[in-house]
N, C-alpha and C positions, 0 to 999 in steps of 0.2 A: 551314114552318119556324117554331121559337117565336121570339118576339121576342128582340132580343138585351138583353144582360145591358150595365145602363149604363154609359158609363166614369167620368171623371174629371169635374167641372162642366169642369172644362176640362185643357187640359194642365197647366198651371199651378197646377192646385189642388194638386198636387206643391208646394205652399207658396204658395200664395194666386196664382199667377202667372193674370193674367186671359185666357184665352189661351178666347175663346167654343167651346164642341162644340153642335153640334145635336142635342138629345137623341131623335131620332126615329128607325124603321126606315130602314134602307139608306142614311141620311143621318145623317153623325157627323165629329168628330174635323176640323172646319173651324177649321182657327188663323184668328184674324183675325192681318190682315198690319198694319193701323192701332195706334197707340196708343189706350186707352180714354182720353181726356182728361176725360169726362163723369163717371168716377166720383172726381175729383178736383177738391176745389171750388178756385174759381179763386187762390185767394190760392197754395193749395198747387201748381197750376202752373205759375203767374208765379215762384215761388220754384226750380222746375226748370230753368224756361226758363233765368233768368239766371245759373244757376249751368252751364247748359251740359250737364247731365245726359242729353239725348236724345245730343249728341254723342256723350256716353262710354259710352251703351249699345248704340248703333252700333259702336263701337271694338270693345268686349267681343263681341258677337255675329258680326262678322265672323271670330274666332277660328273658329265653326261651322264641322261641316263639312255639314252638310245645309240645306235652304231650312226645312224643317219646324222644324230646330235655332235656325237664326238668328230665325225670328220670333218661338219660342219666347222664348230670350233675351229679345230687346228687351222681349217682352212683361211677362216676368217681373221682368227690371229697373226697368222705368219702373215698375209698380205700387207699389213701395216698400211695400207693407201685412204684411212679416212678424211673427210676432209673436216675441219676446228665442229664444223655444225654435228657431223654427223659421231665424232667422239662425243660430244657434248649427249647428245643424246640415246649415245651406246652408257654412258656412263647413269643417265636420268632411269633406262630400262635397270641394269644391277641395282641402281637405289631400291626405287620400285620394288622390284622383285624381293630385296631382303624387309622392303616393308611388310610384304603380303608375309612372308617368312615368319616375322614377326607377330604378325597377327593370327597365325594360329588357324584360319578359318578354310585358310587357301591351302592347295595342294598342286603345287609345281611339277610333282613329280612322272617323269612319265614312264617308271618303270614296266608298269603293267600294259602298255599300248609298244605294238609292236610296229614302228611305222615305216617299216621295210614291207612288211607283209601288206598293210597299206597302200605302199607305192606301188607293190604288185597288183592290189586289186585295182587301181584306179587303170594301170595299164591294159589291163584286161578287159575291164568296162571299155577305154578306147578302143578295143579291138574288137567288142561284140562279142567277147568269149566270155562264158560263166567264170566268176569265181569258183575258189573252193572253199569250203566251210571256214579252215580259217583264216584265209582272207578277209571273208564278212567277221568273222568274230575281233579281228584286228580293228576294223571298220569300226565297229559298235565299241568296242571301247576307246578311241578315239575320239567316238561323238557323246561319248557318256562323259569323256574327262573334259568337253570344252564344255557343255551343260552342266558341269559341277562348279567349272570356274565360272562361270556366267550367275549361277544361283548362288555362288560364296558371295560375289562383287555385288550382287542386288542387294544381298543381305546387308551385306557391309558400309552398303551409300544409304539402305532406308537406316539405317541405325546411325548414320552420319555420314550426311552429303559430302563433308571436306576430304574423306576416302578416294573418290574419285580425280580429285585433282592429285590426291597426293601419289595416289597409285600412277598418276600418266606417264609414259606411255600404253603402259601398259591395261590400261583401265578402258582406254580406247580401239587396241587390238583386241581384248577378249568380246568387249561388245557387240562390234564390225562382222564376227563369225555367224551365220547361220547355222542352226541346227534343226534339220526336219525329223521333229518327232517320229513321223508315219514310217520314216529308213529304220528306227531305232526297236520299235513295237514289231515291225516286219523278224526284222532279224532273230529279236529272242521269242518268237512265234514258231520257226521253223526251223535254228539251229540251237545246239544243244551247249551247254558248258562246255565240254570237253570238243567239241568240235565236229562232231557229229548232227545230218539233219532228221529231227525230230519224227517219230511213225507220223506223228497226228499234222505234219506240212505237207501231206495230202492224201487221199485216198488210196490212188494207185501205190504210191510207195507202202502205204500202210498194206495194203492186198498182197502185194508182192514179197514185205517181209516176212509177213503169216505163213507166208506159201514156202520162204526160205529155211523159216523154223520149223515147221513142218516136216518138210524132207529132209531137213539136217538130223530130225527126233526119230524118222525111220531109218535113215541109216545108222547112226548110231546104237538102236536097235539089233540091225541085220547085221553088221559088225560083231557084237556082245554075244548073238546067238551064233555064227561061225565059229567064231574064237573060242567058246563053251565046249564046240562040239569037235574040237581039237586036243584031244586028250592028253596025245604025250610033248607039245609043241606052246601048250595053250600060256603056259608061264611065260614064253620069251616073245610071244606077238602080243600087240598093240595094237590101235588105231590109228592113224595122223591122215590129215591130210596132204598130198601132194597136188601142187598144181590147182589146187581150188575141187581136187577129188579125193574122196574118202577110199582109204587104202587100208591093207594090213600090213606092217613091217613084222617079218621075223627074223629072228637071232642069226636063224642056220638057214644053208640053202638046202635042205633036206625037203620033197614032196610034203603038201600040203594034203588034207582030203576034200579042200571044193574048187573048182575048178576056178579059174580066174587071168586076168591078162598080167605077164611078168613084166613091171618094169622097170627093175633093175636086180643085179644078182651081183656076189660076188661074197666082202664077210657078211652079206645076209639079203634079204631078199621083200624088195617090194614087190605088192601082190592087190590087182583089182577086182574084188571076187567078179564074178559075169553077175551074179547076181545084181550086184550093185550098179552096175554100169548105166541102166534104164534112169534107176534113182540120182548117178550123179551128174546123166546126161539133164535132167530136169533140175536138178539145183543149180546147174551153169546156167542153165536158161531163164531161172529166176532171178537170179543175184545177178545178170542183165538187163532186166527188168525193172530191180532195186536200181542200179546206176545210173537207169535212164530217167527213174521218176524222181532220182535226186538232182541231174543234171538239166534237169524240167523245175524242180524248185530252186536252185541256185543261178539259173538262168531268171527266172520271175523278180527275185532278188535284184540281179546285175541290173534289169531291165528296170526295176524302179531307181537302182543307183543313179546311172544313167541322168535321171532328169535334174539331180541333184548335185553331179559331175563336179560345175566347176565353187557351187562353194565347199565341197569337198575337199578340192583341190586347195584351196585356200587355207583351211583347216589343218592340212598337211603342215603345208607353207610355214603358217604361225606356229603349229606344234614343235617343229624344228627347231624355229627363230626363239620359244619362249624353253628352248631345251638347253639352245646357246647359253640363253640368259641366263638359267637358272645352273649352269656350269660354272657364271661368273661368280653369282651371288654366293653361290656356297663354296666357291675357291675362299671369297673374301669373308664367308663367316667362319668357316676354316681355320685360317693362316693371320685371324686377326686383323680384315686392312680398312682403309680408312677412304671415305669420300675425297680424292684430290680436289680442288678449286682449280681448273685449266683457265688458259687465256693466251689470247693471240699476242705475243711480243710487242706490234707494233700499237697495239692497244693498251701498252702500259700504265698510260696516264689518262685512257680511256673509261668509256661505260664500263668494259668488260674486266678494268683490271681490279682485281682480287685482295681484298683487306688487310692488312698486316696481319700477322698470325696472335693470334691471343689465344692460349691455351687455358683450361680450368683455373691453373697456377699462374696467372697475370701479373704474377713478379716474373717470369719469364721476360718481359718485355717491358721490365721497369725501368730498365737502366736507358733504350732509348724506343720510347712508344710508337713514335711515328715512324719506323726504320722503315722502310720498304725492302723486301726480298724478291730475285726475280726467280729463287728457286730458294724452298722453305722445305724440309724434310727433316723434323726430327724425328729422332730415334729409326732411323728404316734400317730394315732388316733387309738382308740376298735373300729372296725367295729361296731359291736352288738351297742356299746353305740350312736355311729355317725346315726344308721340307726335308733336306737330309738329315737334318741333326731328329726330326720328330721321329722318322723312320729307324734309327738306331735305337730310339727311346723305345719305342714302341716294341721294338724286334726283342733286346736287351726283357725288358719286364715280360714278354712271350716265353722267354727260355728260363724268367724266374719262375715263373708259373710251372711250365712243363716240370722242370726241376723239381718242387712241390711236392709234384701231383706224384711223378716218379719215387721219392723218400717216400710218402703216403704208401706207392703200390707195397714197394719193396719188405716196407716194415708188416703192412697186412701180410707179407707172404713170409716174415719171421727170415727171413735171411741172414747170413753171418753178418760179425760187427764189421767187417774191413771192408766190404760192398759200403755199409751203410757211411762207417767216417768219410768211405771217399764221394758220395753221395752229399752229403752234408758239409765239404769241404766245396765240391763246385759250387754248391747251391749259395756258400759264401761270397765265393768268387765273382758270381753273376751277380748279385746282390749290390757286391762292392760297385761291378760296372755301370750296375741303373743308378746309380747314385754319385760315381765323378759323372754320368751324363746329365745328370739333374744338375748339377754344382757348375758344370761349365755349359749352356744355353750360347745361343748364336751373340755376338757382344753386337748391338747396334751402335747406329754412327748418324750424327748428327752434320746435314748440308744446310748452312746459312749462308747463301751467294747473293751480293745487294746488287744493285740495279745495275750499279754503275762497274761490276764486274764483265768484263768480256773473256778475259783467261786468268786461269787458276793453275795455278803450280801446286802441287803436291808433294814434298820430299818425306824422304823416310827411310828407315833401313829395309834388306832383303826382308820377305817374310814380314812384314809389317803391316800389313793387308791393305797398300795400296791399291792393287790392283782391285779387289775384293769392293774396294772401295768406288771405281769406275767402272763394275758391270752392276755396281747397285745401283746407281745413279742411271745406270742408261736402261737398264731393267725398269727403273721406277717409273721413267718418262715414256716407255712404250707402252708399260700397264696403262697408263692414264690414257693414253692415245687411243688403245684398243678396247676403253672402257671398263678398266678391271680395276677396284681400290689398291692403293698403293699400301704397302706393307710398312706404315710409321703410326704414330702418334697422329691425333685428331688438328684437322686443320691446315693440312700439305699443301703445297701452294708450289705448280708444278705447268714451266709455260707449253704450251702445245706446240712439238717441231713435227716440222713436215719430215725432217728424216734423220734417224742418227747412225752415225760414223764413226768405226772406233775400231784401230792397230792396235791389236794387244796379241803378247806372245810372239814365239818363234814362226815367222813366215818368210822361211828360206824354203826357196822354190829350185828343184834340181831339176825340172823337165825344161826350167827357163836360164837356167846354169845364175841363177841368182843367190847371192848371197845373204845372210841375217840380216845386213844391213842396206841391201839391195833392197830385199824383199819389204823391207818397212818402207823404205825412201817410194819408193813405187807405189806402195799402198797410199802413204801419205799425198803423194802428188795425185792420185785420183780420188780423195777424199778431197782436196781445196779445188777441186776444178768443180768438182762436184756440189758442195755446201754451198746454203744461201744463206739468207741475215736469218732463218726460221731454223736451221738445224742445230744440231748438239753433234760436239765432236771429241773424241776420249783418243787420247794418244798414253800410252803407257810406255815409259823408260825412252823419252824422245832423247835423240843423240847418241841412243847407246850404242853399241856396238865396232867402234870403231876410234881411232885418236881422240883421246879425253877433250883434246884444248878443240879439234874440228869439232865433233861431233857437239861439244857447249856452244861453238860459235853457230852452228848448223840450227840447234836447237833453239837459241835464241832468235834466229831469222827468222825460221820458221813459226813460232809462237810470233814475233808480233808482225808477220802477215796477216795470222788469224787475227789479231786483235784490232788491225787496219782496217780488213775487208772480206773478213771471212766467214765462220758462224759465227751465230747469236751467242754463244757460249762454246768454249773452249776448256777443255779439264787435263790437263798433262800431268803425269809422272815425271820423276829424271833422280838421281844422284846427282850430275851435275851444280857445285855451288852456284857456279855465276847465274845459273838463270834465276835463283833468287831474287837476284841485285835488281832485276827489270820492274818489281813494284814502287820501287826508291825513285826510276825515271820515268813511270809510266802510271798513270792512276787506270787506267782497263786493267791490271796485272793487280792478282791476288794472291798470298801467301796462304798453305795449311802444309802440315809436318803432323805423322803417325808419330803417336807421344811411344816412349820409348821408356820400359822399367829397368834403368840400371843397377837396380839393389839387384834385381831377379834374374836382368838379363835376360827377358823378354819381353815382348811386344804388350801395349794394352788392345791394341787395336782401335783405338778411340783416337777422334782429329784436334789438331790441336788450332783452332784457327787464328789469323793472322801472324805467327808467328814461322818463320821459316826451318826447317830442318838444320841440324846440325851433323859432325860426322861423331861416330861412336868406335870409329874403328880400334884408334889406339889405345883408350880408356878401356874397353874391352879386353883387349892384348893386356894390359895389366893388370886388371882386375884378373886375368886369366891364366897368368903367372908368366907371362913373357919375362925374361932376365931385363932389369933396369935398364941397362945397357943400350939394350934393342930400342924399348920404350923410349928412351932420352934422346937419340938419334933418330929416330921416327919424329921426334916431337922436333926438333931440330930441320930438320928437312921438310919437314909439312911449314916451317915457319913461322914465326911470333906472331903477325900480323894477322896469320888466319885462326891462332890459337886465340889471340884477342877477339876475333869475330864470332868466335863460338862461345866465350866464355859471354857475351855479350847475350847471344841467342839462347846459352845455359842459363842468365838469367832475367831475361823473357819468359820462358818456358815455367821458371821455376813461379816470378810474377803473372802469370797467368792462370798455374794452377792455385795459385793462394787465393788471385783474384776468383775463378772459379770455387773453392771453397768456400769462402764470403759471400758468394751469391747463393751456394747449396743453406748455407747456415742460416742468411737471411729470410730464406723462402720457409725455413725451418721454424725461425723466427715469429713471421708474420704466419704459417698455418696455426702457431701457436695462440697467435692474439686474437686470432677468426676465431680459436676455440673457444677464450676467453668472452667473446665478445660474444659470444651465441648464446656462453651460459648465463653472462650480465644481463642479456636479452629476455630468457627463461624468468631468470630470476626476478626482473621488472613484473612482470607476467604474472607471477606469482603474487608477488605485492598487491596488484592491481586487483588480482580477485579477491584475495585477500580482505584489502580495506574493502570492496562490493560487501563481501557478505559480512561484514561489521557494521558496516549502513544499516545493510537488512535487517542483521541482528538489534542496532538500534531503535532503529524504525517501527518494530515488530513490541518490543519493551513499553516502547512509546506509547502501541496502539492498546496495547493490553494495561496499562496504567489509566488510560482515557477510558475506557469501557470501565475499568473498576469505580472511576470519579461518576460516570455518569448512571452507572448504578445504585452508587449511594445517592445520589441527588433524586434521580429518581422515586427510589424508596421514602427520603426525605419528604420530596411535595406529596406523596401517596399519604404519610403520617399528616400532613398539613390538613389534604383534603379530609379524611376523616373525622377532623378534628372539630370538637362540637363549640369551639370556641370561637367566638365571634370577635371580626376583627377590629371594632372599639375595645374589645379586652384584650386584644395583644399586648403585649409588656414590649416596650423598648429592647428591650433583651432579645425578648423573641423576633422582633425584623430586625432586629440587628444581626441575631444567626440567619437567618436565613438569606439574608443580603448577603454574610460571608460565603456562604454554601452558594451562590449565584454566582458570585465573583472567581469564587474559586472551581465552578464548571464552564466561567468564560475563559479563565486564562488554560484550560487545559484545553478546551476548543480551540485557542490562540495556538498553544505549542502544536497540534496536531496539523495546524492549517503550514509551520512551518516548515512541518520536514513532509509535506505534499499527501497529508491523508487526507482522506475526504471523511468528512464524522457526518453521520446522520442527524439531522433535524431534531430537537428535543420534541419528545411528544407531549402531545395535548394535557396544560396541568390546570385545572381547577381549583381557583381560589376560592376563599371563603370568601363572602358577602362582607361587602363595606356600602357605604351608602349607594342606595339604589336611583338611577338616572332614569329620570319619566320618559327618556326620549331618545330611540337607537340613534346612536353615532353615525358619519355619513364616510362614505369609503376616503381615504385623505387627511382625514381629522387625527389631528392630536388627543392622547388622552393619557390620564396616569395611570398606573397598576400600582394601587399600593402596595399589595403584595410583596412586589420590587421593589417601591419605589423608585420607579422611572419613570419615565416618558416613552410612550411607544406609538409607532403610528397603525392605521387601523388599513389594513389590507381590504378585509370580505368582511361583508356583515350578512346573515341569515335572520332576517326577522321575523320567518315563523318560528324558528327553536330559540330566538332572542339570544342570538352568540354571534360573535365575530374573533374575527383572526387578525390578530397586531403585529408587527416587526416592533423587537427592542433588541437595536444592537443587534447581536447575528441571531440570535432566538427568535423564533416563530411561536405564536401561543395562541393558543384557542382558549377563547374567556366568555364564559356567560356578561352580555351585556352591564348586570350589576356588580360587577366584579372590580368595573373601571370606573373611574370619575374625568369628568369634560379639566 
């Protein structure tokens, strides 16, 4: 066999995922189950570590539904090395995928395909060695699950071709697959459900089984008849097999009465009668026979694999890759996230840069519409925090249940009362707890960072979820990087770094005799050697640890290094006031302060932006019943000038949340008037059909008034024609009614022509004889109808029946010749 065709440097080169293959014959496609830590120099992952990142790629990859899947995942996650294109298009596959999700038709799933067992067959076909049944039965459902995705997407493009583009990538790798029917038909011909191959996959094995039942039916036979004829022993023996030989076990070691070979004794005694030995020397010999003619059909098998090998191998590949996918898609229909908008930094004013955010509620962004953000996340949530807070939920209403179920058993079983109140007192308890866990959800936090932002201060008190607040944000920008939806509100807007960096926590280092503040200073100094204009860099409590007045003066250094020539974006923490003051001299320098409830004396956890933190400490101490004393000399010693500085920032803060108020109220405002406006809208609508069917209604009154005029008229000339009176004895009276009765069937023909009916032609009326003309009329001519008394012109004349047909005015008439005068 020629060598095989190489695959991927890893699974993971599917977009850099480091996921090791060993490139050699019969040996391939070995995931490493570890993280590469080695190809990651340490700064970059100490910045993982504390941001929790292995957690969250754990999280994501449990989503898998295969072992090959999940460490794929993690692999591909933790590497972080995509480059803008290939995030771009890790993130188009999650679309995709919760499209097909979406649509109901498709089936991602790859729980039922085992593609371990897979990778085993495929190796073994390399090696020229037969499969084992389920190997092939792994095989076959693997090529049955890319033939389902393949007949879903047909389906789905003939019922609308725009499917296609919108599914891409993914619309393009399931196509790309081969699948050869004839491997598919072969397999469920020869092996069995359960994993076993089939009598009828070929003759000899079919022969051979016959021959194994057979002899298995006589011994078990010659067995039943021994054991019968064992009188006082016959209750405690049995038959089993040992060894793939049919035996009698008894109880005791006490003499048998048929002779037999002993093999083994002690508290009881295996025993091979002699009799049988002939019998189970030919059952060994068949049930070799059996393994040869199954290792002859799963060879026939392998050998048709074989030619199918490497789109096989391919099949694997994507199975994997769309195993990944389907990890991401359903972390993000999970956990609620949202398509980010990425973009390369230096493209901000380019094709690639990303719309102002406009959310449903477009009072969002009323106050300044064309703002630009170079990082947009509202409402995001800490993964980590959201995935623990659901797992307490979750646990919490498990034990309401159990609880339950337990009062339920207890009461069926009638038990005393003091079992049951304390029964029904935990079940309270638990109760009480799914419900503060329901009433207190993870609080999200809103980043609005504008262009012209390069560092961001954040002050706040301990516990105020600053921190909380800088692995969400560096959380949110590797989900985007690694193609995963970001945990906020619709419309994130979140730039692609090449790498992010971030000191957080105690890193005092005892093997390096480093100190807390060693240990940051260090960290920090190969974070800036390291950062480019692309990266994101999170410092948390810069300066601390050491002389308040150095370590502000330190901190300030060091922030506007970053802000000169460091990353792209900068996010620091501190207590520290003065670093405040640096937005005052510096426009790259941004304010935000953890809003702070001091009715409650806790935190909201919510940002308060541009405004700067103040300190809470003393206010605190009094509110907390510190003696005056204390309080009044603390305030003294802190200073007027800075007690001015806060009262100032106190009302910022307090203008800000009013200002925010007015903007909740306004947005309140204007949903209102959407409401208004939609039912004004309704309500037009209504009108509109309204007067329709009052038209109709008129129109209709019209038509049936016109029908009743020209039935009496009708009837009218009918009484005329009959009438034996000749028209020199008509009375003045008499055309003068009838004239009326003309007039008043043209003006109802008039009204009907104006509300757009169309009235039918009067029919054919027959006057009475007035003077009779020697001479038919010629088509053109003028003539009178006394009848009318009008003037009508003459359309058709028939001069064999001596009639012609005249227009008077909109009436059509058919008149006998003598009827008219020239």
């Amino acid at each position: 066999m020629s060598m095989p065709v190489p695959l991927f440097a890893a699974v993971g080169t599917i977009h850099g995922c480091p996921i090791n293959v060993i490139r050699r014959r019969n040996a391939y496609f070995k995931v490493s189950s570890s993280m590469d830590h080695h190809n990651l120099s340490k700064v970059k992952s100490n910045s993982l570590r504390v941001l929790e990142w292995d957690k969250l790629c754990h999280s994501v990859a449990s989503f898998a539904r295969t072992s090959l899947g999940r460490q794929a995942t993690k692999a591909q996650l933790w590497s972080l090395d995509q480059t803008f294109q290939e995030s771009l298009r890790l993130l188009q596959e999650t679309n995709a995928a919760i499209l097909m999700h979406n649509h109901d038709s498709f089936n991602l799933d790859l729980t039922s395909v085992d593609l371990a067992l897979v990778e085993s067959a495929i190796k073994h076909a390399r090696r020229d060695l037969p499969l084992d049944a389920n190997e092939a039965m792994a095989l076959l459902s693997l090529l049955q699950f890319v033939e389902a995705l393949q007949l879903s997407l047909k389906a789905a493009i003939k019922q609308d071709s725009d499917w296609y583009k919108q599914f891409m990538p993914l619309s393009e790798m399931i196509t790309q697959l081969v699948v050869n029917r004839s491997i598919i038909k072969l397999i469920q011909q020869v092996i069995d459900e359960d994993g076993s191959v089939k009598d009828s996959a070929s003759s000899a094995l079919k022969k051979a089984r016959d021959q194994v039942r057979t002899l298995e039916r006589k011994l078990h036979q010659l067995m039943d008849k021994l054991i019968r004829n064992e009188t006082k022993e016959a209750a405690l023996m049995v038959a089993s097999s040992v060894g793939g030989r049919w035996c009698i076990s008894s109880g005791t070691d006490q003499p048998t009465g048929f002779k037999g070979l002993l093999l083994s004794s002690g508290s009881g005694s295996i025993i091979e009668p002699l009799a049988a030995v002939p019998l189970n020397d030919e059952l060994q010999q068949a049930r070799a026979l059996v393994a040869k003619a199954e290792a002859d059909v799963l060879l026939m098998v392998t050998e048709k694999i074989q030619m199918d090998l490497d789109d096989i191998e391919k099949s694997l590949r994507t199975a994997i890759q769309l195993d990944m996918i389907y990890a991401r898609a359903t972390y993000s229909l999970s956990y609620g996230g949202t398509y980010p908008n990425i973009f390369l930094p230096e493209d901000i004013d380019g094709p690639l840069m990303a719309e102002p955010y406009r959310s449903k509620d477009k009072t969002s962004q009323a106050s300044n519409p064309k703002k630009e953000w170079i990082f947009y996340l509202p409402k995001a949530y800490h993964p980590l925090l959201l995935q623990q807070h659901r797992e307490k939920l979750s646990t919490a209403r498990k034990n309401v249940r159990s609880a339950a179920a337990e009062i339920r058993r207890r009461k069926m079983q009638a038990e005393n009362m003091a079992v049951k109140g304390e029964a029904e007192i935990d079940l309270s308890s638990l109760q009480k707890q799914v419900r503060a866990l329901e009433e207190a959800p993870p609080v999200p936090v809103d980043f609005f960072i504008s262009q012209k932002t390069r560092v961001l201060v954040i002050t706040g008190p301990n516990t105020g979820g600053k921190t909380i607040c800088l692995k969400t944000i560096g959380l949110a920008a590797m989900m985007a990087k690694s193609g995963l939806h970001v945990l906020s509100s619709e419309s994130a807007k979140v730039p692609w770094f090449d790498c992010v960096f971030a000191d957080i926590g105690d890193e005092q280092s005892l093997s390096q005799s480093l100190s807390t503040f060693s240990g940051h200073l260090k960290q920090i100094s190969e974070i800036q050697s390291q950062s480019t204009r692309r990266s994101l860099v999170l410092l948390d409590e810069v300066g601390a640890g050491t002389n308040p007045l150095e370590g502000a003066a330190l901190g300030m250094s060091l922030l506007e290094s970053f802000a000169r020539s460091g990353a792209l974006l900068t996010i620091a923490t501190t207590h520290h006031g003065e670093l405040k003051t640096l937005k005052y001299s510096n426009d790259a320098f941004e304010n935000a302060c953890m809003e702070f409830d001091e009715e409650n004396f806790k935190p909201t956890y919510k940002i308060l932006w541009g405004v700067p933190g103040r300190s809470n400490a003393i206010n605190i101490a009094e509110r907390l019943g510190v003696p005056s004393s204390i309080v009044d000399n603390a305030r003294e010693l802190y200073g007027a000038a800075s007690a001015e500085i806060d009262e100032v920032i106190m009302d910022m803060e307090t203008y800000k949340q009013k200002f925010q108020e007015l903007i909740k109220e306004s947005r309140h405002y204007l949903t209102m008037s959407r409401g208004l406006h939609e039912k004004l809208l309704v309500s037009r609508r209504k009108l509109q059909d309204l007067g329709t069917q009052q038209r109709y209604k008129k129109m209709r009154e019209l038509s049936e008034a016109a029908a009743v005029a020209r039935s009496t008229l009708h009837k009218k000339v009918r009484q005329l024609r009959t009438s034996t009176m000749k028209q020199s004895q008509l009375s003045k009276a008499s055309k003068r009614k009838l004239a009326n009765n003309y007039k008043h069937a043209t003006a109802v023909e008039n009204e009907l022509q104006g509300t757009n009916m169309s009235s039918s032609s009067i029919q054919v009326i027959k006057q009475p004889q007035s003077e009779k003309i020697t001479e038919l009329p010629r088509v053109g001519d003028t003539v009178h109808v006394s009848s009318l008394d009008k003037r009508a012109t003459v359309l058709k004349v028939d001069t064999s029946k001596e009639e012609i047909v005249v227009q008077a005015g909109i009436m059509k008439l058919k008149l006998k010749a003598t009827d008219v005068q020239r």
